[in-house]
DRENBAPA-699424 format. One record per residue (C-alpha): residue number from 1; x, y, z. Coordinates in Angstrom, 2 decimals, padded with zeros to 5 digits. Example, Ala and Ser with C-alpha at 12.3 -4.5 7.8 and 13.67 -1.06 7.14 Angstrom:
SITE     n        px        py        pz
SITE     1    012.30   -004.50    007.80
SITE     2    013.67   -001.06    007.14
END
This chain:
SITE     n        px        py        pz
SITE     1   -012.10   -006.90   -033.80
SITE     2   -012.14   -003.50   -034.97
SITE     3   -008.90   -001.06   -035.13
SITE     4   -008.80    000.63   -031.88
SITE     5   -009.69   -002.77   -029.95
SITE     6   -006.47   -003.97   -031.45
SITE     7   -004.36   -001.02   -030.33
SITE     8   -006.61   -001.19   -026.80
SITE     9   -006.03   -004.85   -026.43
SITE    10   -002.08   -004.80   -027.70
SITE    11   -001.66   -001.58   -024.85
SITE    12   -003.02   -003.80   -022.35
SITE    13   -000.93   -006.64   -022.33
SITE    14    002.68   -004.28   -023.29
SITE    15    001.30   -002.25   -019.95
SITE    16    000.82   -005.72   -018.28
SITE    17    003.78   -007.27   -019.28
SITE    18    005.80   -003.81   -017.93
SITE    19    004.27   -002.69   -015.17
SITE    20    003.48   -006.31   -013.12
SITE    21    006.95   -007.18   -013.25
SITE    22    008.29   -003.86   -012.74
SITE    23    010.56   -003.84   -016.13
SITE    24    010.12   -000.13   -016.27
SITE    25    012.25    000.85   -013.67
SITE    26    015.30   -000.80   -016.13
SITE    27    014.65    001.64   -018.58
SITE    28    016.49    005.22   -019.01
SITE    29    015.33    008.23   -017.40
SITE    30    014.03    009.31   -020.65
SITE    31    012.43    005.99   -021.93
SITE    32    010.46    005.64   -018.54
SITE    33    009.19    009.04   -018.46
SITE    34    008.03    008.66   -022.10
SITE    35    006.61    004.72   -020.79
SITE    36    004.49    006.58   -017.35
SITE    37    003.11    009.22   -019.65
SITE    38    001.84    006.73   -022.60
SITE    39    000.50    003.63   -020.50
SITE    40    000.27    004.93   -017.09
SITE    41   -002.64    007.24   -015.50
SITE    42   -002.03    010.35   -013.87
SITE    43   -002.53    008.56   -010.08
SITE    44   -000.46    005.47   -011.83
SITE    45    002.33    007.12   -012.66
SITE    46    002.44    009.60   -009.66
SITE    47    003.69    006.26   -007.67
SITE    48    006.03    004.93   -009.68
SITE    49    007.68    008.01   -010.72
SITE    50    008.44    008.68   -006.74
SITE    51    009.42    004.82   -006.02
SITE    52    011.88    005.28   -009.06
SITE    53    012.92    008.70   -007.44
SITE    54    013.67    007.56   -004.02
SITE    55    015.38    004.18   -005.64
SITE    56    017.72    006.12   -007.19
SITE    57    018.36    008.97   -004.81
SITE    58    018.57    006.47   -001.74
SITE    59    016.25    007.63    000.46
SITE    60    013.87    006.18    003.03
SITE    61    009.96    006.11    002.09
SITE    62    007.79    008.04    005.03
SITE    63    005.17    005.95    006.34
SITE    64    001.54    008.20    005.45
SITE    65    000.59    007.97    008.88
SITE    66    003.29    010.48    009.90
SITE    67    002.49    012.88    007.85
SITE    68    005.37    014.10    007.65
SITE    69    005.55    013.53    003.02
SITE    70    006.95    011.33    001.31
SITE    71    011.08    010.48    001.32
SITE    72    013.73    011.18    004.40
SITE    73    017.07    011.32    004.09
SITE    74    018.65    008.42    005.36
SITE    75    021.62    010.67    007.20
SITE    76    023.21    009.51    010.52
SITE    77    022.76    013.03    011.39
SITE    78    019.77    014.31    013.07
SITE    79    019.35    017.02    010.41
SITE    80    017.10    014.73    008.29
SITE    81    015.29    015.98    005.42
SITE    82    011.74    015.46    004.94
SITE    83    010.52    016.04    001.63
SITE    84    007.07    015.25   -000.35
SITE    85    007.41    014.35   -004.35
SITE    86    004.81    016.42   -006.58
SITE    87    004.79    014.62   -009.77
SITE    88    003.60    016.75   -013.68
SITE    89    003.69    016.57   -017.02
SITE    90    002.80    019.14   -019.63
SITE    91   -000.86    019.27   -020.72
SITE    92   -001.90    020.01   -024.23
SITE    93   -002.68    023.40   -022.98
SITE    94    001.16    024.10   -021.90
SITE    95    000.53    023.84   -017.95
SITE    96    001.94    021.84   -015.44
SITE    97   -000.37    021.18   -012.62
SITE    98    000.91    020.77   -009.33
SITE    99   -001.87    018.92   -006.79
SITE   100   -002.78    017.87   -003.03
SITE   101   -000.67    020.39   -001.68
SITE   102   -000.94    019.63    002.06
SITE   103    000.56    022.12    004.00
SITE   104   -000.37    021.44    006.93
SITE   105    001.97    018.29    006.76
SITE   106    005.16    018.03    008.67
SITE   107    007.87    018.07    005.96
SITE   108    010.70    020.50    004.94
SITE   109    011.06    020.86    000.82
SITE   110    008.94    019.44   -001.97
SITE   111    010.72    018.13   -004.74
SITE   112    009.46    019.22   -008.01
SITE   113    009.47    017.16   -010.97
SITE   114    008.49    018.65   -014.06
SITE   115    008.23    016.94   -017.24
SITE   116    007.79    017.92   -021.11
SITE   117    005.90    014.54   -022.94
SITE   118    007.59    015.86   -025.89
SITE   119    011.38    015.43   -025.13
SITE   120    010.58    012.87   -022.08
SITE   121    013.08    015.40   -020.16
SITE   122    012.56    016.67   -016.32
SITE   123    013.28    019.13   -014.62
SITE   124    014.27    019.16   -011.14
SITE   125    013.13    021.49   -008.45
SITE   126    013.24    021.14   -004.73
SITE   127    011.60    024.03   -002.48
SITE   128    011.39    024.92    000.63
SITE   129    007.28    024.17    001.98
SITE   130    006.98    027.47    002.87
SITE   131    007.59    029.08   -000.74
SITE   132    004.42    027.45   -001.53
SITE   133    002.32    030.48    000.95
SITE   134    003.56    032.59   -001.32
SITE   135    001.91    031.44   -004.47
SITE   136   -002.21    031.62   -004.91
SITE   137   -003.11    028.21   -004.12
SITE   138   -006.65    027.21   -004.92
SITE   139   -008.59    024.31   -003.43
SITE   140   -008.80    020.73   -004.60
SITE   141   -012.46    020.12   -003.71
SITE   142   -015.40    022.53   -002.72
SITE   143   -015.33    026.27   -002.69
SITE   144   -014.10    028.46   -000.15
SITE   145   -017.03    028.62    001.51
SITE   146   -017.86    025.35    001.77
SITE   147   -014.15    024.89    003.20
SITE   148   -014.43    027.30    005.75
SITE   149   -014.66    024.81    009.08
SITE   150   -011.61    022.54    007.26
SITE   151   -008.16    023.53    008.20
SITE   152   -007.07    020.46    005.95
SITE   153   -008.01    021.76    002.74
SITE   154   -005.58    020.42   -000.17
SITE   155   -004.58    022.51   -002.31
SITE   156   -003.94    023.12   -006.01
SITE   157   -001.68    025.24   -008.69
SITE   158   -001.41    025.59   -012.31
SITE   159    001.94    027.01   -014.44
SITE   160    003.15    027.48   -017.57
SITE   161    006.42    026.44   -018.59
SITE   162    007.76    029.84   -019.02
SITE   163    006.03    031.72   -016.47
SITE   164    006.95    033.87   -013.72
SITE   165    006.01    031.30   -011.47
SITE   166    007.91    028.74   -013.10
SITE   167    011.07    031.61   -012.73
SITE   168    010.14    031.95   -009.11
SITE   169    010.58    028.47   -008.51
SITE   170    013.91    028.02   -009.98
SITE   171    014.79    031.31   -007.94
SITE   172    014.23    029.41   -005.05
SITE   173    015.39    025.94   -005.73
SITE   174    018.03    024.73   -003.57
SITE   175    019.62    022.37   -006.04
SITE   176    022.17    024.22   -008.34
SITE   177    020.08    023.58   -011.42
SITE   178    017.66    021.32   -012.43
SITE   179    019.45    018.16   -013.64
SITE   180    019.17    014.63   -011.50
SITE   181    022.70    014.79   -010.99
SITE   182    022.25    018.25   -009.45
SITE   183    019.76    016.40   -007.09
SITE   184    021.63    013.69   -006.18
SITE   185    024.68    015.49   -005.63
SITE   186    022.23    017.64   -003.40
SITE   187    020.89    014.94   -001.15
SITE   188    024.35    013.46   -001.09
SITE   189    026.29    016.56    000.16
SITE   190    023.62    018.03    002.07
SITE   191    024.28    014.40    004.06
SITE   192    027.56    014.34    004.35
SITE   193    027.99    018.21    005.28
SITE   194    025.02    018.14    007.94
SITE   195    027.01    014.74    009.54
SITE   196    030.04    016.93    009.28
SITE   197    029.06    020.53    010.40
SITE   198    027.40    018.38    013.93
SITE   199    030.86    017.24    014.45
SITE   200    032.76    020.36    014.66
SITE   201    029.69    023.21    015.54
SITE   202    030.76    023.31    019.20
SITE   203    034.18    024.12    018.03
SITE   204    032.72    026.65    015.47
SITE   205    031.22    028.56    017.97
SITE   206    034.09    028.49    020.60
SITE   207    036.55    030.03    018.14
SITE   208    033.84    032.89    017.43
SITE   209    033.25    033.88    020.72
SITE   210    036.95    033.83    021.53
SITE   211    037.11    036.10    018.07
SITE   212    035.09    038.28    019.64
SITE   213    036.12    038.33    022.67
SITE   214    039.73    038.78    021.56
SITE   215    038.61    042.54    019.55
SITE   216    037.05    043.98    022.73
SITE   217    033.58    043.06    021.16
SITE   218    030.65    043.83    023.95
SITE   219    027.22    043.69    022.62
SITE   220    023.50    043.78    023.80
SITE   221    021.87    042.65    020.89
SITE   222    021.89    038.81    020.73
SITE   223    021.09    038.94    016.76
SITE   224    024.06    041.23    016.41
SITE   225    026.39    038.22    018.52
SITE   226    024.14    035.18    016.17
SITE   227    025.72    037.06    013.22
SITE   228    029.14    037.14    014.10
SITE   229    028.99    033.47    015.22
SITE   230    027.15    032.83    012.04
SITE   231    030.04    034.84    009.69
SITE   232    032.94    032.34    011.73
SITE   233    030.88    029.84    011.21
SITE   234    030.50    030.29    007.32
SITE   235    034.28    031.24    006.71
SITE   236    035.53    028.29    008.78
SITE   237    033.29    025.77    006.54
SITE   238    034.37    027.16    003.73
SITE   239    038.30    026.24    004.45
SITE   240    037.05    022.86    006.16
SITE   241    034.29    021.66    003.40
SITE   242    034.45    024.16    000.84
SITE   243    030.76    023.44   -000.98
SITE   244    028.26    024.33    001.56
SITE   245    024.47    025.26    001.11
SITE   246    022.97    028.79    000.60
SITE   247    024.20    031.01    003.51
SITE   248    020.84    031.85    004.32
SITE   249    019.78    027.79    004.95
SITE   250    023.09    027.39    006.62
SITE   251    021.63    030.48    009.20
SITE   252    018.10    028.90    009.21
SITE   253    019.67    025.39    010.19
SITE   254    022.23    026.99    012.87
SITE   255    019.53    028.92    014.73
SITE   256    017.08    025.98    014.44
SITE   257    019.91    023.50    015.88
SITE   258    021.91    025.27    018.08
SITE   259    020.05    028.78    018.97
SITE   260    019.90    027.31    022.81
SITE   261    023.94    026.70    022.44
SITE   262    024.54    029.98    021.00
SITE   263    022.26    032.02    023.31
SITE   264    023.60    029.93    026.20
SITE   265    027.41    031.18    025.04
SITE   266    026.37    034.56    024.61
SITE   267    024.89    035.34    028.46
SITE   268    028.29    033.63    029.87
SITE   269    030.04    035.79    027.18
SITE   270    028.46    039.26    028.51
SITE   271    029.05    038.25    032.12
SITE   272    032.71    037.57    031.60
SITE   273    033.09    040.47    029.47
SITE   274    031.50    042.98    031.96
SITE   275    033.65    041.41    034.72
SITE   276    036.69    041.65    033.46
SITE   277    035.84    045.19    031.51
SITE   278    034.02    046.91    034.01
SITE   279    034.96    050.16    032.63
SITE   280    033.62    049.57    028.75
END
C-alpha cells in the first residue's frame, strides 16, 4: 500500500471511529471546528456544526417542512425566534461563502458562523433576514434568465474577512460581539426579557397614556402617540430589567405585538381628551 492509501485508509477509520459515535461533540469549541474542517465535507460538517450549535444554545430544531429555518427559541413567550444557521470557513482564497440563502422562508435572523481553519476560532453573527436584501446576492443554480419563472431561487454570497461587507454585518449584528458567550447570553436574555416585557406591556402602556394625558398632550398623529408610548416604554424597562435589546428591535417588536393595543388606547385616548377639553 502506497503512502497516501495509508494516510486515506488511517483518515477513514479516525473519521469513523469519531463521527459514528458522535465523540466530536466532546471536544472543545476549538478542537471540533479544527475536527469538521479536516475530516468532514462541506455538506458534512454544515449538520453537525448546527446540531452542536443548537445543543449548546438550547434551542428547538424546526422541522424543514415549515419552512420556517432551522432553530426556535424554546421561550414560554409567544415572541419566539426563528432563526436559520449558515455555516463557513475560510477558503484558500480568503473568502467565506455564505450559501442557499432562502428568503423566501419564514424565519426572523440568520445566525452567522464564521470560521478561520487557521486558529479553529468563530465568529458569531446573528442578522436580521432582511439585511440580507441589502447585499448583491447571486443565484445558486442557473442564470437569471433561466430563473426568471422561479420565485424560489436560492441564493449565494461571497466575503472577505476584512471587507466592508464583513463590517456591515457586524454593524448589524444583534449580539454584542461575536463571542459564543455573547450568543448565548443573547438567546438567553432575549428569553427571559420577551417572557418578562408580555407580563407588564399592558401596564407599560397605561402609565404612558396617563403620562400623556396628565401634560395636556392632544395629538392627531398616531406615530407621534406610538413614540411617546414607545419612550415610557423604554425608560420603564430600563429601571425594571436594565439590559434590554437595541431600541430600534424593542420598537419593531412593540408595534408588531401590540400595534392593535396601542392604536386601540389611542382612539379612546382622543375621545376622552376632546370631551373633557373641548376648548384645546
Amino acid at each position: 500500500m502506497g503512502k497516501f492509501q495509508k494516510q486515506a485508509a488511517k483518515k477513514y477509520k479516525y473519521k469513523q471511529s469519531m463521527v459514528k459515535r458522535d465523540l466530536y461533540l466532546e471536544l472543545s469549541d476549538s478542537e471540533f471546528y479544527g475536527f469538521s474542517y479536516a475530516h468532514l465535507t462541506p455538506s458534512g460538517y454544515g449538520s453537525k456544526i448546527e446540531k452542536r450549535l443548537m445543543t449548546k444554545l438550547g434551542v428547538g430544531k424546526v422541522n424543514r417542512n415549515d419552512i420556517k429555518g432551522d432553530f426556535v427559541t424554546k421561550s414560554k413567550s409567544k415572541n419566539k425566534l426563528y432563526g436559520e444557521i449558515k455555516t463557513t470557513y475560510l477558503d484558500v482564497d480568503g473568502f467565506y461563502h455564505v450559501t442557499h440563502i432562502r428568503q423566501w422562508h419564514e424565519f426572523d435572523v440568520y445566525l452567522l458562523c464564521f470560521i478561520n481553519p487557521t486558529t479553529c476560532k468563530a465568529e458569531y453573527i446573528m442578522v436580521k433576514k432582511d439585511v440580507f436584501n441589502q447585499l448583491p446576492l447571486t443565484n445558486m443554480n442557473l442564470t437569471s434568465n433561466d430563473n426568471q419563472e422561479n420565485n424560489h431561487v436560492e441564493k449565494r454570497f461571497s466575503l472577505t474577512e476584512n471587507s466592508d461587507y464583513m463590517k456591515f454585518f457586524k454593524s448589524e449584528n444583534l449580539l454584542k460581539s461575536t463571542s459564543f458567550k455573547d450568543l448565548s447570553n443573547y438567546i438567553d436574555q432575549r428569553d427571559y426579557f420577551y417572557g418578562k416585557l408580555e407580563l407588564k406591556i399592558n401596564d407599560y402602556i397605561m402609565d404612558a397614556i396617563i403620562n400623556l394625558y396628565n401634560i395636556s398632550c392632544k395629538t392627531k398623529n398616531y406615530n407621534y402617540f406610538f413614540k411617546k408610548v414607545c419612550d415610557h416604554i423604554w425608560d420603564s424597562i430600563n429601571k425594571d430589567f436594565g439590559d434590554q435589546p437595541k431600541r430600534r428591535l424593542l420598537n419593531k417588536f412593540v408595534k408588531n405585538t401590540f400595534n392593535d393595543v396601542i392604536l386601540n388606547y389611542y382612539m379612546r385616548y382622543n375621545l376622552l381628551f376632546d370631551d373633557e377639553n373641548p376648548e384645546l
